[in-house]
PALUMDREN-211186 format. One record per residue (C-alpha): residue number from 1; residue in three letters; x, y, z. Coordinates in pm, 1 decimal, padded with zeros to 6 digits. Layout:
residues N
<seq: NUM&type: Ala&east: X&north: Y&up: Z>
...
END
This chain:
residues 154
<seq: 1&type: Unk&east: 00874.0&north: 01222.5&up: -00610.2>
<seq: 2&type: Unk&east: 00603.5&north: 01255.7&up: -00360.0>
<seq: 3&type: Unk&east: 00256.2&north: 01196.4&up: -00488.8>
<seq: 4&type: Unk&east: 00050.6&north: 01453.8&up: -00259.4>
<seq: 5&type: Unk&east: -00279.3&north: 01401.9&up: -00399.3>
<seq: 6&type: Unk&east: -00294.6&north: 01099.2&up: -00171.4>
<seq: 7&type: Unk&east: -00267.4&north: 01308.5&up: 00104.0>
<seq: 8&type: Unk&east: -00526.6&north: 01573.1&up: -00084.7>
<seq: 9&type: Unk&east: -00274.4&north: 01854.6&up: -00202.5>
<seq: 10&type: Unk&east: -00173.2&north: 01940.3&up: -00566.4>
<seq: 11&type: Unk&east: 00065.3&north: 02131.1&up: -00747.2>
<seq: 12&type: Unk&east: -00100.3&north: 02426.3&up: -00913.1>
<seq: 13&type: Unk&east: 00120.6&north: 02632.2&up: -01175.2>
<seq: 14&type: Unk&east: 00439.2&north: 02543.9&up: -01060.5>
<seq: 15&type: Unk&east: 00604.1&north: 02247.6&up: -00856.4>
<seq: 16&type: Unk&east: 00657.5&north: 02503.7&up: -00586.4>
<seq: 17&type: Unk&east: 00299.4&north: 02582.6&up: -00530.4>
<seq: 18&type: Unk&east: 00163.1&north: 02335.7&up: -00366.4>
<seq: 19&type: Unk&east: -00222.8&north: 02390.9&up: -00282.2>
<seq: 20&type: Unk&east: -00513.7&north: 02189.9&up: -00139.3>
<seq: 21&type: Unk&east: -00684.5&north: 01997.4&up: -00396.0>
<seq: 22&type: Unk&east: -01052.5&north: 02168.7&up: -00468.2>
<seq: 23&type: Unk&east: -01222.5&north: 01843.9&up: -00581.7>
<seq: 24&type: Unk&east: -01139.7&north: 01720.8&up: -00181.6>
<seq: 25&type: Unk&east: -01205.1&north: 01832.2&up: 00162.5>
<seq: 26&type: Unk&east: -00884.6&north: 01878.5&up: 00336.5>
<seq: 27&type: Unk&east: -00832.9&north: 01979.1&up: 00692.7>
<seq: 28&type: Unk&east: -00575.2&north: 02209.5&up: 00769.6>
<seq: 29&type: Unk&east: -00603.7&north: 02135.3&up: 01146.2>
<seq: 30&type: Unk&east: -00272.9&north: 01989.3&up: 01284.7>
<seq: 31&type: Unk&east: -00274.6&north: 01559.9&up: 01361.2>
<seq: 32&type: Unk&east: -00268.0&north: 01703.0&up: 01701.6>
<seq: 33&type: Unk&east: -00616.3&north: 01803.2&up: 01670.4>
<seq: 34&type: Unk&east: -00757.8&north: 01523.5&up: 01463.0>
<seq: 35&type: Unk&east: -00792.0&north: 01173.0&up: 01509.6>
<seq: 36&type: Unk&east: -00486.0&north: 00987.4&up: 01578.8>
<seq: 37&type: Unk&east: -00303.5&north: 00688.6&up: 01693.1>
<seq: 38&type: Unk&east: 00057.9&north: 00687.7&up: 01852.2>
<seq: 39&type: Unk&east: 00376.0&north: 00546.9&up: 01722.5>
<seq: 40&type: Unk&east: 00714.2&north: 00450.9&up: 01824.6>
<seq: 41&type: Unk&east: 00999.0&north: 00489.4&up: 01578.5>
<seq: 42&type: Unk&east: 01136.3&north: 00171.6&up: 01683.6>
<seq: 43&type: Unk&east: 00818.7&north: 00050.6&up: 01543.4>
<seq: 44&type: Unk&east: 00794.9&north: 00206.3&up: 01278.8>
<seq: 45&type: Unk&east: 01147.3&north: 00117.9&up: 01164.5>
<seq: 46&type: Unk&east: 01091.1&north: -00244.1&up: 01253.4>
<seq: 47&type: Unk&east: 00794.6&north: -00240.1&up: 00992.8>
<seq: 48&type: Unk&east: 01035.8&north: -00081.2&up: 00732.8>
<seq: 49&type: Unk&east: 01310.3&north: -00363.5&up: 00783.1>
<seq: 50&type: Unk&east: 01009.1&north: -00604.8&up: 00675.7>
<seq: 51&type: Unk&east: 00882.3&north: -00383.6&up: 00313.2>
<seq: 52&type: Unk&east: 01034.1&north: -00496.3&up: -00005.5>
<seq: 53&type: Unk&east: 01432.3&north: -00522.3&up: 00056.7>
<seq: 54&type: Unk&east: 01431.6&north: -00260.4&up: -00285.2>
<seq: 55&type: Unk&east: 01191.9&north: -00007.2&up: -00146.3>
<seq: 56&type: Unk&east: 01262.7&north: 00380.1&up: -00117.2>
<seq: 57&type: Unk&east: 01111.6&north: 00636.5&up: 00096.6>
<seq: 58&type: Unk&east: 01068.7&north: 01003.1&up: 00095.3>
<seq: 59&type: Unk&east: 00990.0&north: 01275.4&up: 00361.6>
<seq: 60&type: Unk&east: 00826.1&north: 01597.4&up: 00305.9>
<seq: 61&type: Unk&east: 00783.6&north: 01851.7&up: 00584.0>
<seq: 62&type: Unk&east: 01018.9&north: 01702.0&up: 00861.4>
<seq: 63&type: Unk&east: 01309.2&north: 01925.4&up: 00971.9>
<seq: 64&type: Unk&east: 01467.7&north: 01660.8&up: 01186.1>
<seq: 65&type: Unk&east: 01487.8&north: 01357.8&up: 00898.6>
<seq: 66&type: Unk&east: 01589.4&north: 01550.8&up: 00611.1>
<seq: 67&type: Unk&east: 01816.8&north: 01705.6&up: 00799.3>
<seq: 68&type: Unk&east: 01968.2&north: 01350.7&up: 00877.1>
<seq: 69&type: Unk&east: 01915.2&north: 01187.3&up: 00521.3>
<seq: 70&type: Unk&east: 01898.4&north: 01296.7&up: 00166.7>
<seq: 71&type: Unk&east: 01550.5&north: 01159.4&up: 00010.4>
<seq: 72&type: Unk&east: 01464.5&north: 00934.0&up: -00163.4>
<seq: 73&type: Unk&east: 01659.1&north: 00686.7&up: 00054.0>
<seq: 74&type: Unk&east: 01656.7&north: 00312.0&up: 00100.1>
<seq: 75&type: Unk&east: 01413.8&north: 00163.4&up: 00384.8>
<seq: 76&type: Unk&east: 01687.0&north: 00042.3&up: 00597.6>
<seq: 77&type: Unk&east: 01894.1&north: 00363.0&up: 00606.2>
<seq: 78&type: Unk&east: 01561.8&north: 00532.1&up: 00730.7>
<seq: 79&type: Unk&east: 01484.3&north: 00253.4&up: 00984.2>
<seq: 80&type: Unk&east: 01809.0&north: 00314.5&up: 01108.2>
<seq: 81&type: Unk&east: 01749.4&north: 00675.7&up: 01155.0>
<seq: 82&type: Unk&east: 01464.3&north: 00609.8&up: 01337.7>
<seq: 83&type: Unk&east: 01632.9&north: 00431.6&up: 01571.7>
<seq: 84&type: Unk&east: 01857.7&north: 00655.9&up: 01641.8>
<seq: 85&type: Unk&east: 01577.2&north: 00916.1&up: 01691.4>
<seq: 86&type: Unk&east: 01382.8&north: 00703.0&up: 01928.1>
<seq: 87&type: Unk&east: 01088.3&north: 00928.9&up: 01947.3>
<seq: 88&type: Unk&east: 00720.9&north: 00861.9&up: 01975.9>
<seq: 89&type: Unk&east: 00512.1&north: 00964.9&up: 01643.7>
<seq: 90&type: Unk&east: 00161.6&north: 01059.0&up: 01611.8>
<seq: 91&type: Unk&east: -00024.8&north: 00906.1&up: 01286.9>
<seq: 92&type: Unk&east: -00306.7&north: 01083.3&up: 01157.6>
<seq: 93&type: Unk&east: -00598.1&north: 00786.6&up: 01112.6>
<seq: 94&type: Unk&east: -00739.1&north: 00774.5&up: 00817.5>
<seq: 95&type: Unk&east: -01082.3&north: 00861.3&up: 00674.8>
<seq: 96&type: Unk&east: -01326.2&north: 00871.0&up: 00962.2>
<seq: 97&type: Unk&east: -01167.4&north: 00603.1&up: 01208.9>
<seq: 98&type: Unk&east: -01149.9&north: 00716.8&up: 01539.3>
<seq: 99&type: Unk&east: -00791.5&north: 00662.5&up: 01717.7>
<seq: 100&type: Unk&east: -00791.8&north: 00836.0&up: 02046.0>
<seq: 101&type: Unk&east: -00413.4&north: 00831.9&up: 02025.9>
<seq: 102&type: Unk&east: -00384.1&north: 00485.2&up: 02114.7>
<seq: 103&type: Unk&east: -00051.0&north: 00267.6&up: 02071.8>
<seq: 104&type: Unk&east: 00020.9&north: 00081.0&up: 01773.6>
<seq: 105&type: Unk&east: 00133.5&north: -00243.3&up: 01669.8>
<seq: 106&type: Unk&east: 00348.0&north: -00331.7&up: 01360.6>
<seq: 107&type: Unk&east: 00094.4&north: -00541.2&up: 01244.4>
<seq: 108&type: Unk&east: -00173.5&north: -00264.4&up: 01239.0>
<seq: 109&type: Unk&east: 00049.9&north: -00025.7&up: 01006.7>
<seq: 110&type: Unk&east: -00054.1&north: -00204.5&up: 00644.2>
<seq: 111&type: Unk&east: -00417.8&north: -00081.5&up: 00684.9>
<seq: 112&type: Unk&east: -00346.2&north: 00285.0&up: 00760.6>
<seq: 113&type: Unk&east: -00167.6&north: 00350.2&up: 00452.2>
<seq: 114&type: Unk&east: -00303.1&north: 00542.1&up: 00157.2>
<seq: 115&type: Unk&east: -00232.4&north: 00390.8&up: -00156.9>
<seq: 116&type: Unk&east: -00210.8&north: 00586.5&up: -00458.8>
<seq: 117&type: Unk&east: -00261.0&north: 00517.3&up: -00827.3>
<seq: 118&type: Unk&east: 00122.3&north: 00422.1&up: -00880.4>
<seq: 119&type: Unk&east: 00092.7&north: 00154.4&up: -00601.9>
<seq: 120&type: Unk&east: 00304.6&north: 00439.7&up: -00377.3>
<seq: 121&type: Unk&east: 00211.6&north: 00412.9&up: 00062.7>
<seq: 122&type: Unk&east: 00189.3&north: 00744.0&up: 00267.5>
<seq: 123&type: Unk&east: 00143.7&north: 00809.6&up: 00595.5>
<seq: 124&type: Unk&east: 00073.8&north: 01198.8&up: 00808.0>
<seq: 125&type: Unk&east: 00288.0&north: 01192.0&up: 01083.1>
<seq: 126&type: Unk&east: 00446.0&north: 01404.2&up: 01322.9>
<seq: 127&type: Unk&east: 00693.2&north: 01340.6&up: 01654.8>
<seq: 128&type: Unk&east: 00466.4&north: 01399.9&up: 01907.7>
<seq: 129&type: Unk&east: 00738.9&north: 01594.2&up: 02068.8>
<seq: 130&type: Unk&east: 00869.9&north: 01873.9&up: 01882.8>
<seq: 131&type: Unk&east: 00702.6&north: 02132.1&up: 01705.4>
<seq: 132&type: Unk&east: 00325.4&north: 02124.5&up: 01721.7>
<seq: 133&type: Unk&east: 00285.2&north: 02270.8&up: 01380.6>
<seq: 134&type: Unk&east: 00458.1&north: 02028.5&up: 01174.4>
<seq: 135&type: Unk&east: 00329.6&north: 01777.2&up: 01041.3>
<seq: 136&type: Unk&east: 00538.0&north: 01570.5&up: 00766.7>
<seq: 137&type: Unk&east: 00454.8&north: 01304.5&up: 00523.6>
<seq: 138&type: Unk&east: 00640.4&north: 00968.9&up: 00475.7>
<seq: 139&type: Unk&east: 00583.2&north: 00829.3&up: 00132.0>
<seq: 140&type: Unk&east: 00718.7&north: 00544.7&up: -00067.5>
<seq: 141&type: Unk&east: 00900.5&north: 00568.2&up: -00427.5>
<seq: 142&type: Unk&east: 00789.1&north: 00248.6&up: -00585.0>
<seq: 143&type: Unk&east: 00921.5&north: 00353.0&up: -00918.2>
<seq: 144&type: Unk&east: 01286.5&north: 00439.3&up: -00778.8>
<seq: 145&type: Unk&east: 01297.1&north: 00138.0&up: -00583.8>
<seq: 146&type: Unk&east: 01210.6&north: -00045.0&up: -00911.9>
<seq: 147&type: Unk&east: 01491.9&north: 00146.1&up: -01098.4>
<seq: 148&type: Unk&east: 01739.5&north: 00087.8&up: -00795.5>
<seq: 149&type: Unk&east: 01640.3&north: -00290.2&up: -00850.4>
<seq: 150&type: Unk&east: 01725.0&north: -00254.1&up: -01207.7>
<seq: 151&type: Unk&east: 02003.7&north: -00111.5&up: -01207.9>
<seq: 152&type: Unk&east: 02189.7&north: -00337.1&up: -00921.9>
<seq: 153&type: Unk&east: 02171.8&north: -00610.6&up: -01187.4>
<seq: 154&type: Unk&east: 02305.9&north: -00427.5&up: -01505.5>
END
């Protein structure tokens, strides 16, 4: 499952109704129009190869990948999707930090995660070019990568 409240959204009522949370500020302007920093997917899928061989990712709001792959899925299945892509993402930087939609590094992807509660990363994304509207969210599943673990050596 994908733990919005990272990202500042919660469920209210029903899992379906998913709503900004009122106890934070959320923008509801596009990564396009906030600060941001550039990303290729080959990038981005090399820095997936190197996470825990057991983790699991999920993607909420991106036509293209869940189109391709059913989530949760494994970090190398998504890394290889990625590849296949081979389109440049936009990351939304967080907090403050100003971006100015420069190019990043593998080695400058740990920091810009948001860490939740459950130990879970997320990053805002988008492909810088499709749709200017949509915006997506990659997140991991530490607790189904745990169970995947688990249950490989039953």
């Amino acid at each position: 499952m994908i733990r919005l409240e990272l990202l500042g959204y919660v469920f209210a009522g029903s899992r379906h109704e998913l709503q900004p949370d009122p106890r934070r500020e959320v923008s509801v302007m596009t990564i396009r129009a906030r600060s941001h920093f550039r990303l290729q997917a080959r990038v981005l899928a090399d820095w997936l190869d190197r996470q825990r061989a057991a983790s699991w990712w999920s993607v909420d709001g991106d036509p293209i990948l869940t189109e391709r792959l059913h989530f949760p899925c494994p970090c190398d299945e998504l890394a290889f999707e990625l590849r296949r892509i081979n389109q440049p993402l936009l990351v939304l930087a967080p907090g403050n930090q100003v971006a100015n939609g420069r190019e990043l590094a593998e080695n400058e992807l740990d920091p810009l995660a948001q860490v939740d509660r459950f130990r879970d990363r997320a990053f805002q994304l988008c492909w810088e070019n499709a749709d200017p509207e949509i915006d997506w969210i990659l997140c991991e599943d530490v607790e189904v990568g745990e169970r995947s673990v688990e249950s490989s050596k039953a």
